[in-house]
N, C-alpha and C positions, 0 to 999 in steps of 0.2 A: 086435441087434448087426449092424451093418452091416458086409460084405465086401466087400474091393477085387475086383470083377469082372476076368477076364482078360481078355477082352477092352479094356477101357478100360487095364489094365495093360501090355497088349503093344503097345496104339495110343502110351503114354506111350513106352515104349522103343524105341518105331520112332521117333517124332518126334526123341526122343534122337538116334538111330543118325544120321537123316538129319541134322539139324541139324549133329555134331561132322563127319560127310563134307561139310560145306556151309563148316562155318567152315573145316577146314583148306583148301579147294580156295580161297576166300577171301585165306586168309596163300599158298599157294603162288604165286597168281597176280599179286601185289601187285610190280609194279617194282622190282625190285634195285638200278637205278641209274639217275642222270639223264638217258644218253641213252636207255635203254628208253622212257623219257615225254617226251622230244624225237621221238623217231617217234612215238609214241601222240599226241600232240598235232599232230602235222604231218597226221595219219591223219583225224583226228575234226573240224579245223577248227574248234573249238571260239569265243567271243569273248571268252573269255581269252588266244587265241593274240597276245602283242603282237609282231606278226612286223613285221620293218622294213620301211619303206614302200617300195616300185618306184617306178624313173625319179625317184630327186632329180635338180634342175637343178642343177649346180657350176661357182660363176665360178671362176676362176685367184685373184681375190682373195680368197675364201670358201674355199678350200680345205683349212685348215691350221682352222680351225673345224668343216668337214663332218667331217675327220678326227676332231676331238673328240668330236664329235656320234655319227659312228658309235661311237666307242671308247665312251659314254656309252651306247646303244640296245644293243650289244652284253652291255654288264656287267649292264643291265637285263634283257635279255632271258633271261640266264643265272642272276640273281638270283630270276626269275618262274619259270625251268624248276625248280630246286631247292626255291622253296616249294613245288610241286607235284609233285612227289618225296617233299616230307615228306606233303603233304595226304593223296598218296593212297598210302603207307604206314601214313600211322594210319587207314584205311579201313577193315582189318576188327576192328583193335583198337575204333573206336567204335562201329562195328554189335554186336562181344560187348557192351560198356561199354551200351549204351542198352537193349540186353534184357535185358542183365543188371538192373537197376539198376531197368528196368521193373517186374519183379516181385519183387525183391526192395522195391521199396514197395508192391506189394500188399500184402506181410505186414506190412510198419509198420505203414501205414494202417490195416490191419485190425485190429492190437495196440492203436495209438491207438485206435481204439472200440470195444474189450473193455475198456479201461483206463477211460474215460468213460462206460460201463457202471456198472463197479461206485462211480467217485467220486461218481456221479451218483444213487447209490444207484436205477436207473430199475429199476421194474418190467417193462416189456413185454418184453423183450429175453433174458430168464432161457433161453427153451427155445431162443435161438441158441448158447447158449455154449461149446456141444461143436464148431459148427460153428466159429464163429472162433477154438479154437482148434488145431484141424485145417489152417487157413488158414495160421495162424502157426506153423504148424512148422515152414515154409520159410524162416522167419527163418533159423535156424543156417548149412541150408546155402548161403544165399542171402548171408551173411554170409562165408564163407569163398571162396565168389568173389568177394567184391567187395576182399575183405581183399587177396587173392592178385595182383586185378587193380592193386590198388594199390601193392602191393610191388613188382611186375614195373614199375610207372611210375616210382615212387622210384627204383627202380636204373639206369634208362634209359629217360625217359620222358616229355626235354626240348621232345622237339617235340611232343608231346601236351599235357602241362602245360607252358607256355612257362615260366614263373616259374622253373623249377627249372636251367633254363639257366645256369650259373656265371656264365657271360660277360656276363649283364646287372647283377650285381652288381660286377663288376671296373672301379675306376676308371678304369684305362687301356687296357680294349678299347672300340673303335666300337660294340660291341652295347651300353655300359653306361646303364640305365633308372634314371634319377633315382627316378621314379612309385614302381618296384618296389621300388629299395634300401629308398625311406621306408615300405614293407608288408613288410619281410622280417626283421621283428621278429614278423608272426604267418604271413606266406607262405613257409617253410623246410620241407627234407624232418621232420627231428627233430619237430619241433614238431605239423606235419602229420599224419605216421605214430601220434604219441602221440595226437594227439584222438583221431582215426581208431578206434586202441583202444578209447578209453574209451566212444565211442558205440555202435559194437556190442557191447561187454560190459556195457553201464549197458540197453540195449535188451536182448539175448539171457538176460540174468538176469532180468529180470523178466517175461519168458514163461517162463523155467522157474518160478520162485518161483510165480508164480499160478495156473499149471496145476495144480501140485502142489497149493497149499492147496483150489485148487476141486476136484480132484477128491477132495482128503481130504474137504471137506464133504459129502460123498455118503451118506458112510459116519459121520460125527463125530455125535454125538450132544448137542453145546455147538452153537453158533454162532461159536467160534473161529477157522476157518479163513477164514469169511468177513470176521471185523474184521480180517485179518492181510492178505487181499486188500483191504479198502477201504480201512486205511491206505498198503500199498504201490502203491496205484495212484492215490493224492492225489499222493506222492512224485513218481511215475515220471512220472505227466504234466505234475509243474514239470522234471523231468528231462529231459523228452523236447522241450517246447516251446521252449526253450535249444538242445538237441544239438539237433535237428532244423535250427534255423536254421543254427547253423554247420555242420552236416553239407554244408547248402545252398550255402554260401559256400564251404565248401572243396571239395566233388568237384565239383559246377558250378557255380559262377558264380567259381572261379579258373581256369577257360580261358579265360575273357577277363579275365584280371589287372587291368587299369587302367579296367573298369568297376564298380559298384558301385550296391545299390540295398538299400534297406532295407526294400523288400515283398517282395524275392524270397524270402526262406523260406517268407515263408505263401502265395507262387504255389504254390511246390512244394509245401508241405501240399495245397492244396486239389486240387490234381491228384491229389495220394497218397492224400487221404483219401476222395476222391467214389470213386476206383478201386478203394481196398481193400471201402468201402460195397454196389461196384457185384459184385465177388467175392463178398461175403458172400449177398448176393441170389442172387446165378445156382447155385452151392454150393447154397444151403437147397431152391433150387426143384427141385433135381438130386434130391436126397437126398427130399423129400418125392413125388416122385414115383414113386419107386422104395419107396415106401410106409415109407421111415423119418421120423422128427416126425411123428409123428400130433398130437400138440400145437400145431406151427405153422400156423397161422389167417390165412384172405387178410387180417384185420386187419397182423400182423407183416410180410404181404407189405409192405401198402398203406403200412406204415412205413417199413420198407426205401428201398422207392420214390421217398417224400417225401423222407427223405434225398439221395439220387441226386437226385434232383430242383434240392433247396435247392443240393445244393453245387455243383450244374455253375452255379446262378445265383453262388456267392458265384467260384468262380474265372473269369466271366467278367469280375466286378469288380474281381480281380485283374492279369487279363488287360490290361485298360484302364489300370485304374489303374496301372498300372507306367508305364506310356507317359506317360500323360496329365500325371503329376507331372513328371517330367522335361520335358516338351514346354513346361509352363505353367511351370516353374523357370527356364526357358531356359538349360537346363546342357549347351550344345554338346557338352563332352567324355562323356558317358555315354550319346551316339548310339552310339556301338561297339556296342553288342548290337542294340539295331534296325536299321540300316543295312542289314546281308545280309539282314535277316529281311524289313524293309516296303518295302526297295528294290531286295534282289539276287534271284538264284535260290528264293529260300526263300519269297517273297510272297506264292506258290500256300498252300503249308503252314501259313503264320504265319497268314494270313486265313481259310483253307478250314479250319481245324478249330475254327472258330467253328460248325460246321454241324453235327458230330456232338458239339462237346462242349457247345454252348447250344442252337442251333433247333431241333434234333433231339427233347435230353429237354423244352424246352419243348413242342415240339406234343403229343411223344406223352403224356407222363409231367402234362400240367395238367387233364386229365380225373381227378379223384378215383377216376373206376369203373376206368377203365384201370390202377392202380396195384394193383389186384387182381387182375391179368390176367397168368398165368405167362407166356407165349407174348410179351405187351409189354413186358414186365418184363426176359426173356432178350433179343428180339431189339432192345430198348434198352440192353442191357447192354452185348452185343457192338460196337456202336455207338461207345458211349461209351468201351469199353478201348481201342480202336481208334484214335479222336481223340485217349485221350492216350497213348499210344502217337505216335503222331505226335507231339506236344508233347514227349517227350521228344527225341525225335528233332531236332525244330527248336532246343530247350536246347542240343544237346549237337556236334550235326555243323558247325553256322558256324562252331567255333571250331578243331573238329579237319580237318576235313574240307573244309571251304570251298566252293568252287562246284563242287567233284569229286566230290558226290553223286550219290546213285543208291540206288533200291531194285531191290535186287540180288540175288543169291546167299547174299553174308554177313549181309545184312539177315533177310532170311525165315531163312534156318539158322542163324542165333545167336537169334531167337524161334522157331524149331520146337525147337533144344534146349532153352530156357529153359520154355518152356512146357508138352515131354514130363516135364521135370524137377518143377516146379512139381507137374504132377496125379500123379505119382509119389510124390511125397514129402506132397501135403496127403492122398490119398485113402487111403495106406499109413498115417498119422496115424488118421483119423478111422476107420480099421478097428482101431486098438489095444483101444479102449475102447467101451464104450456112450455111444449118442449122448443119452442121458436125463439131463438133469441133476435130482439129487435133495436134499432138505434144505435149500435153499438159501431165505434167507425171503421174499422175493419170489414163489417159485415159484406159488405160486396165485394169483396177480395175473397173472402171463406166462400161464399156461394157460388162462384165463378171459379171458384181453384182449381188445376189443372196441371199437372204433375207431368 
């Protein structure tokens, strides 16, 4: 029976403590108003600053046009202070929003493949199953922030989620978007908030439901509970492969409203999924070291692995391919998501985590023997949550945040909270119960696996 050590308990609650003193120091420091960030920006010189140009020449004829011109430089110039006003108020809101959100797909990801476990009826995988679903018990509370984050956006949240802006639906204001009114039959708060629901209760129930029948089968003396799990997990994965897309579409890829792409759900699968994969591995290697799984064998390592392996290759082909379709479509208007990322500030991050999230598991992880190697395996892992990690990051700040990024204070402190929370709640999970799973018909195929 495995015990949440204190140590690793009080390290989680320190991360906690520091992270919430991070985020609020974060919201306290965050511009109150537009001339705060008219000095802030006079301060930094930034080459967003569009400051009017020194020494115009003015004829006597030209005058009453220079006049215009400035009256024109001036409205601009006040127009740019105010978008960045907004930018860098939703600053610490999308440093919470991107850690949050980061591991709360940990636990998706990790549900998705306990779910394709059992539809998959695979044998090797049996003596993981205490361990994912230890992972996945940060579903709920990873769910109630992100619920919470949402509702706080619905209520006022327009410059964050632009779409929710009234003014762009109103025929007779300047702000009114043709693009949007024709998507505001599925981009509305009502409507939004209702999916919203149903995705985390249609996800959150079927980790309870499952958990509960697997660990009835421990003890069940039929094979019952396991036909109750392989039929709910055929369901949940046509469930999930649905909600997941739109989940995609509506918490990111509606910050940029008037783009649109029909591989971006399974971008963000393959990023959730290799991540949750990559969890699951680092988890087992923890746990088997500290002498619990006696059962898991560097074979289930070397599986793990190949996973993490396979899918940093399948979302680099996502990676591409998003682009590449567009690019060879010639569909000018759905540059809007690449633009900041392959042209602006973001170039470094868009391109530079092609390093840890493909060349990286490529060199280390295409050695077969390497994939048996706990020490490669962890400091591959870290690697990898790290790049996406950043991936999220590039998702989500061009659209809130814009060229007013920075990794920062509320970056690192909304991940040291999320992540004291995360080993708080998975490692307090996997100490409920014994990490042995038993009856299960598989089981002596998993214990004997052999690669």
């Amino acid at each position: 029976m495995y015990t949440f050590s204190n140590k690793l308990k009080i390290s989680a609650i320190i991360f906690m403590v520091l992270g919430a003193l991070g985020i609020g120091y974060g919201f306290l420091t965050t511009p109150s108003n537009v001339d705060q960030v008219k000095e802030m920006m006079q301060h930094e010189n930034t080459h967003e600053n569009h400051s009017v140009a020194e020494n115009t020449h003015v004829e006597g004829s030209n005058v009453e046009n220079h006049e215009n011109a400035e009256s024109n430089e001036t409205a601009t110039e006040d127009a740019h202070f105010i978008h960045a006003f907004h930018s860098l108020q939703n600053r610490p809101y999308a440093a919470v929003f991107i850690a949050m959100f980061f591991f709360f797909m940990l636990a998706l990801g990790t549900l998705a493949f306990y779910a394709i476990q059992y539809a998959s009826q695979a044998g090797w995988s049996i003596v993981l199953f205490r361990v994912m679903e230890g992972i996945t018990a940060y579903l709920l509370p990873g769910s109630l922030f992100i619920l919470a984050f949402l509702i706080l956006m619905a209520a006022n949240g327009h410059y964050y989620y632009v779409w929710m802006n009234p003014d762009l639906y109103n025929i007779h204001s300047e702000h009114y978007d043709k693009i949007l009114m024709g998507k505001s039959w599925w981009l509305n708060v009502p409507f939004w908030m209702i999916r919203t629901f149903i995705y985390l209760l249609g996800w959150n129930f079927y980790r309870y439901y499952s958990k509960k029948n697997s660990l009835a089968q421990d003890t069940a003396t039929d094979l019952a509970p396991y036909k109750r799990n392989f039929k709910a997990s055929v369901f949940f994965l046509i469930f999930f492969i649905v909600t997941e897309s739109l989940m995609s579409w509506d918490w990111l890829m509606s910050l940029t409203p008037h783009w649109q792409s029909s591989l971006f759900g399974w971008y963000v699968f393959s990023t959730m999924f290799v991540s949750g994969i990559t969890v699951i591995a680092m988890v087992t290697i923890y746990l088997r070291a500290k002498g619990f799984l006696p059962k898991v064998n560097d074979s289930h390592l070397h599986d793990l692995a190949k996973f993490m392996f396979g899918f940093s290759i399948f979302w680099t082909y996502l990676w591409f391919s998003q682009f590449m379709l567009i690019w060879y479509a010639n569909m000018p208007e759905e540059t809007a998501y690449f633009m900041p990322r392959l042209l602006g500030t973001y170039q470094l991050l868009f391109i530079g985590m092609l390093i840890p999230n493909f060349i990286f598991p490529i060199l280390v992880l295409m050695n077969s023997d390497y994939k048996r190697i706990p020490w490669f395996i962890i400091t591959t892992g870290i690697i990898i949550l790290l790049g996406h990690y950043v991936d999220v990051f590039v998702i989500i700040s061009p659209a809130t945040v814009g060229n007013h990024w920075i990794i920062g204070i509320p970056e690192i402190a909304s991940v040291l909270f999320f992540l004291g929370l995360f080993i708080y709640v998975v490692f307090s999970a996997l100490a409920k119960q014994s990490l042995e799973v038993k009856n299960n018909p598989f089981l002596k195929e998993s214990e004997h696996y052999h690669y």
